[in-house]
N, C-alpha and C positions, 0 to 999 in steps of 0.2 A: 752332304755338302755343308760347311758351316757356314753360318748369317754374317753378313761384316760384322759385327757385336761381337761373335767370338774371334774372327780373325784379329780383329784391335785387341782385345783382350789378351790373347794367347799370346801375342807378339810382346807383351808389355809382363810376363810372370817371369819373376825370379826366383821364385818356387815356391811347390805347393806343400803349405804344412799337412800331416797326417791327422785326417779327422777334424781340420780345421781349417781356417782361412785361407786363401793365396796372399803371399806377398806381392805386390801386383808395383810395378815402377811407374815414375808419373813424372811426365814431359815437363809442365808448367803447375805449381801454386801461386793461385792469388792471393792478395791479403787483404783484408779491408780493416778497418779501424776498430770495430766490435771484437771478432772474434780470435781476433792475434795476441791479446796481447796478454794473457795467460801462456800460449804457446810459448811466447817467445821470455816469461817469465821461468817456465820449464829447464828451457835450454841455457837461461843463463844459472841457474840451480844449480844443474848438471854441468856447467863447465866446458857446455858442447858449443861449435860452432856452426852454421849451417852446408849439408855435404855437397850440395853444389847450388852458389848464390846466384847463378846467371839466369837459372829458371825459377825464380822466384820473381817477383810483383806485386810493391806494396801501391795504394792508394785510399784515400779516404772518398766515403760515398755519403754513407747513409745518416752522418751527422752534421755533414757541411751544411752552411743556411745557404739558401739562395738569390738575397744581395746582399749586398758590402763585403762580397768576399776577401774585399781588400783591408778591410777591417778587423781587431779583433774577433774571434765567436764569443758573444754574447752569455751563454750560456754555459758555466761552468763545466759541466760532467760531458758536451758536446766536445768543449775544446781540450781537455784533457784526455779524450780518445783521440782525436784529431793531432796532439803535438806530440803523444808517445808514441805511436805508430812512425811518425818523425822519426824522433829519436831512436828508436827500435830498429828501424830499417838503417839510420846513421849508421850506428853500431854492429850491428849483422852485416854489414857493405851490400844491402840487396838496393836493387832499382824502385826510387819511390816517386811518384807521381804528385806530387803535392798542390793543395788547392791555389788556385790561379796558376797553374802555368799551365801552358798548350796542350799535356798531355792528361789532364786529368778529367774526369767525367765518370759517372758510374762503373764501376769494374767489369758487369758484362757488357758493358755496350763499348769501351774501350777496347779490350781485348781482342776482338774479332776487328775493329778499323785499324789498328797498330798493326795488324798479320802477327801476332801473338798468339791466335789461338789458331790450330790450323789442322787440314786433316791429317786421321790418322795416330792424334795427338791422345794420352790419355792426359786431363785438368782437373786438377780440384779445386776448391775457395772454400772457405769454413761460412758456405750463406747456400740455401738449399738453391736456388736460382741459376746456380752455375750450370745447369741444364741448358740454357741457353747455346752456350758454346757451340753444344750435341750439333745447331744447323751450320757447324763447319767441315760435319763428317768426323767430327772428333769424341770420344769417349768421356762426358764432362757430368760432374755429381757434386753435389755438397759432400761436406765430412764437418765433423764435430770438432770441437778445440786441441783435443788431445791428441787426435787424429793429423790437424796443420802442425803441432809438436814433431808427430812421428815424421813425417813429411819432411819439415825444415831439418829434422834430423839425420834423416837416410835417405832420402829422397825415393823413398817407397812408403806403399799404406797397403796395410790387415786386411782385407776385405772378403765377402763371402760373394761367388759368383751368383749375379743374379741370375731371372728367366731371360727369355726373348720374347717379344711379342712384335708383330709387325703392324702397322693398322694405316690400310689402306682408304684413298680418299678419290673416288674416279668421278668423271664430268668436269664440269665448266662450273665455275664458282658466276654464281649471277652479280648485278649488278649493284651496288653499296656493298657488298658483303668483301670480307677481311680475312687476313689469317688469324688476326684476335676472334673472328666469328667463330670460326670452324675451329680453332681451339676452345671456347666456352659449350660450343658444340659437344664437341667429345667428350667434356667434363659432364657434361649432362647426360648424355648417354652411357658412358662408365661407373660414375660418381666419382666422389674424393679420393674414393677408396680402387677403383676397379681395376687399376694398373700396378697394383701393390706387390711388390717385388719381382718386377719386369722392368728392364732395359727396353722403350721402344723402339722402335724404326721404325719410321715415317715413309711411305711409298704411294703411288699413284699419281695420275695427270694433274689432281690439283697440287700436290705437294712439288711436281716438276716446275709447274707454271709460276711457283710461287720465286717473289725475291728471293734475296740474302735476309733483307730486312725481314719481309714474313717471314721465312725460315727461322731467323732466330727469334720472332716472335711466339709462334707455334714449340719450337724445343724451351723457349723460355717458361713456359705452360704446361711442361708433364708433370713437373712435381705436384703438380694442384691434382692430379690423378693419381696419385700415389705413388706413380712412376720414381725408378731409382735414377732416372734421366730418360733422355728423346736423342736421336737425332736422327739425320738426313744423308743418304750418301752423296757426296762430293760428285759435282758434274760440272760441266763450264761456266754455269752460274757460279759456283763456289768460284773457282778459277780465276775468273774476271775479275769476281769481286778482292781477292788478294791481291794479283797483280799489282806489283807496284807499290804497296801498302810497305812500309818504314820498316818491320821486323819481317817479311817476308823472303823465301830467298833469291837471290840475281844470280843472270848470267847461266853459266853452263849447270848453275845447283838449282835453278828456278823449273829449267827444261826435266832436269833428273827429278824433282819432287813429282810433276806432275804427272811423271810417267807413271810414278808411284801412286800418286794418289788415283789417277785412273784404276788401278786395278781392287780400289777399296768400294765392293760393292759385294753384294750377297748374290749368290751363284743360283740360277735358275733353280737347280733341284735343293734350295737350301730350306732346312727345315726350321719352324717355328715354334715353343713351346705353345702358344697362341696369337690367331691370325684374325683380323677382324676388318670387314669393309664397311663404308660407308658411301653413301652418294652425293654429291654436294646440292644438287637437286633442294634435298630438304634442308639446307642451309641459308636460313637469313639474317641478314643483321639481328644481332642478339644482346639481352640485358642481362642480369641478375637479378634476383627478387630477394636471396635469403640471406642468410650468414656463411658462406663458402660459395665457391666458386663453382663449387657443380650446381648448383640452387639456382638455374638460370634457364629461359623461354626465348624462344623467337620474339623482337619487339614488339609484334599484330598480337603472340598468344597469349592466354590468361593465364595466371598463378594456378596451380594446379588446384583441384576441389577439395584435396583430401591429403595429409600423412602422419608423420608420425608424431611424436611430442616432440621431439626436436624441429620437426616443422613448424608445428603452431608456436616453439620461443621463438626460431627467426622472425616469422613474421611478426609476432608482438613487439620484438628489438625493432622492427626494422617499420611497422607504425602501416602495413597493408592488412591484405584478406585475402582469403582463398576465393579464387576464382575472381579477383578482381583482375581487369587490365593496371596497366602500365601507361599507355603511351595518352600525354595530356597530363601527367602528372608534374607538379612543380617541380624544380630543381632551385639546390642554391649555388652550388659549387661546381664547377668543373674543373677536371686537372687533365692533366695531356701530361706526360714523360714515364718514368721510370724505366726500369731496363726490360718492361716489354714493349713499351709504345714511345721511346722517348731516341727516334732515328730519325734523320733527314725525310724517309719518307711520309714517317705518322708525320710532323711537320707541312709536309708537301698537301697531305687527304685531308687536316684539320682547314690549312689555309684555302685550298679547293673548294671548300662549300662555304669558308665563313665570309671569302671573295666579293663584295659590291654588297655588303648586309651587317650588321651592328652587333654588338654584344645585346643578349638585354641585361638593360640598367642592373636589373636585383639579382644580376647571377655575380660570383664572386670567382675568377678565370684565374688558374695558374699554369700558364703554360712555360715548360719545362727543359730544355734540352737535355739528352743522356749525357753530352759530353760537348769539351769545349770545340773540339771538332765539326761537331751537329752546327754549333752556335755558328760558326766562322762559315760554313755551308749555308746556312739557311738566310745568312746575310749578303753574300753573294750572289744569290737566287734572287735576294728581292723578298722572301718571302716575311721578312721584319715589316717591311714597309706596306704591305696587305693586312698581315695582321694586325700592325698599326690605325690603319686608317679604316678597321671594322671594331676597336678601341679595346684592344688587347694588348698588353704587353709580355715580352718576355724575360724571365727569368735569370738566376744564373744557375750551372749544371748540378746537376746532385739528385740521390733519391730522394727528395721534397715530400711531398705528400706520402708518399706509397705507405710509407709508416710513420709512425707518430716518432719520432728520434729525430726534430728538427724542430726549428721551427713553425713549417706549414701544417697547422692540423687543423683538422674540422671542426666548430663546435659540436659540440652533444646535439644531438636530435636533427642536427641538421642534413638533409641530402646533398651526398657527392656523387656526380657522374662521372667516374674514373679507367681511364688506361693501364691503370696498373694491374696488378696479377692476384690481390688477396681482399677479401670483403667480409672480415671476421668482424665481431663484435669489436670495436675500438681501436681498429687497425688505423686508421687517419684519425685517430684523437677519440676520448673515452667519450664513449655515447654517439660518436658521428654513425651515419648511416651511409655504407657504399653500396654503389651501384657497379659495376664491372659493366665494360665496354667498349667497343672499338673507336678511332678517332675520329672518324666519322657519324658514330650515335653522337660522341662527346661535344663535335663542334655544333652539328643541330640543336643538341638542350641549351649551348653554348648563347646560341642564336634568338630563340625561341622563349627561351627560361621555363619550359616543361620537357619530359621524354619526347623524342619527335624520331619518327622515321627519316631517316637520310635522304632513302630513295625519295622520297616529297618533294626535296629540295635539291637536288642533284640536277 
């Protein structure tokens, strides 16, 4: 029996070359401001126009600042990504999302609240992250420059089938812990490397129980495994959470999707190239200690005692020791957003603990929204006015910290307790130190101005 991974797949080849690739068709391209606009230098080369503009999706993320978006961008080489992508999508007639208006906000966190991304769906974007999607039951992967070319060109992409792997997650997730936990989890259990040329799928009680929003937090997290993507098959959660959503479909084509989409799941006797369980049991709020994101411990546990040379440079970049704890140690920065932690609900768990309690003074907070959507929700909630009055403010939407491509970057040397998804050597600014994190580690060091346990303060 095939795994829903090949049933999507299969349904999506427009044929298999001999001894080489599938041409594989693809529902929706996204674009962002970085990686388009070679593609779209290609095609104006070529003389081509793109084969069908409707599923296409421009928007700018990872350069926009996050105030004065009303403003000029400040920074040369930021706004010259930011106005050609403009003009590029002008000129290709594709749908573009431009900063300050209601539809814009990070590309994965957009895509899934617009019903853009949807099961069933094979997605790409020229940004490895597009994994996220995966928790709408849709088939989603980065692809490289040349690759959003082919794409804009024929609205298929080259691609070699990967493996399958399925990695189950059963019990009750306890209490502070996250789907960003049990994603940092599985990094450490795998490594960087461990899901390296597999397609996941995501199965078990915990992964049932989880949101939309942890769903796409968790699929937003395979590439850090190696993974060629993650996702989740589509159940009423998915369901509910489209309903009604602006690109979604109505009426008598909303009842016929879903009928559809019910049957996208992987058949009892479906086989696995590799199958792996876990128990949530051993799952607690978790940190990062090293340079990657597998390089990460339970908040209580200590840095490991021993590895390899590449262990001992993280830890000298990153200014610990082996076998030292964590939890008590200073922080300067905290950030809350990106396109893994940056939804109404990270919002909802950050403002839940920092509730009736202060920033401390020497921590330096950016909290984040994914999208202007998030913003407009989280205002409606009230939850500005909490955050407010424990002396935080918010931001406006964009990747912000996650990477140094804006504005907000770390100083050198300095510690960030971060939501976002990558913690390499000078990924928030040359010399910064990340910490990886769920929004609840992030609001306690928030609070505190050192590592602190959640649960403590819960």
């Amino acid at each position: 029996m095939n795994t829903l991974f090949d049933k999507i797949w299969d349904q999506h080849v427009v044929q298999m070359v001999s001894d080489g690739p599938t041409q594989l068709y693809i529902d929706r391209l996204y674009c962002h401001e970085v990686t388009s606009p070679q593609a779209f230098d290609g095609m104006r080369a070529r003389g081509l126009k793109c084969f069908r503009p409707e599923q296409i999706v421009c928007m700018p993320d990872h350069n926009t600042p996050t105030h004065d978006q009303d403003k000029p961008i400040a920074d040369p080489v930021s706004k010259k990504q930011v106005d050609t992508l403009e003009q590029n999508a002008r000129e290709f007639g594709l749908k573009h999302f431009g900063m300050m208006s209601k539809d814009n906000g990070i590309i994965h966190v957009v895509g899934p609240e617009k019903g853009l991304s949807l099961p069933g769906m094979t997605i790409v974007c020229g940004d490895s992250h597009t994994s996220t999607h995966g928790a709408m039951g849709a088939v989603a992967f980065g692809i490289g420059t040349s690759e959003v070319e082919m794409v804009m060109a024929s609205q298929c992409i080259l691609q070699q089938k990967p493996k399958s792997m399925r990695i189950t997650v059963n019990g009750q997730l306890g209490r502070g812990v996250t789907a960003k936990d049990v994603a940092l989890y599985l990094m450490a259990q795998l490594t960087t490397s461990g899901a390296t040329g597999y397609f996941v799928e995501y199965a078990g009680e915990v992964i049932k129980n989880l949101s939309m929003e942890g769903r796409l937090t968790l699929c937003n997290l395979s590439i850090e495994m190696g993974a060629r993507g993650g996702f989740i098959a589509p159940d009423d959660v998915t369901f509910d959470y489209i309903k009604g959503k602006e690109y979604a479909p109505k009426g008598k084509a909303w009842d016929e999707a879903v009928a559809y989409w019910r049957t996208l799941k992987s058949g009892d006797d479906a086989v696995f190239d590799k199958e792996l369980v876990f128990d949530a049991k051993d799952i607690e709020p978790r940190i990062t200690y090293g340079t990657n994101p597998g390089m990460g411990i339970g908040i209580t546990e200590a840095i490991p005692a021993e590895g390899d040379a590449n262990f001992d440079k993280s830890l000298q970049y990153m200014g610990f020791k082996a076998g030292e704890r964590l939890l008590g140690k200073h922080i300067d920065y905290v950030f809350l957003g990106a396109c893994t932690n940056g939804r109404i609900e990270d919002f909802r768990a950050f403002a839940s603990l920092v509730k009736g309690r202060q920033k401390a003074a020497d921590v330096v907070a950016w909290l984040v929204p994914g999208s202007w959507a998030v913003d407009k929700q989280l205002r409606e909630e009230g939850l500005d006015k909490v955050l407010k009055a424990s002396g935080f403010e918010i931001r406006q939407p964009g990747c912000s910290a996650c990477l140094a491509m804006n504005d907000d970057k770390v100083p050198a040397g300095k510690y960030a307790v971060s939501t976002s998804n990558r913690n390499f050597e000078g990924r928030q600014g040359p010399g910064a130190r990340t910490i990886l994190c769920s929004p609840l580690v992030a609001a306690a060091a928030a609070v505190t101005g050192v590592i602190t346990d959640p649960r403590t303060l819960l």
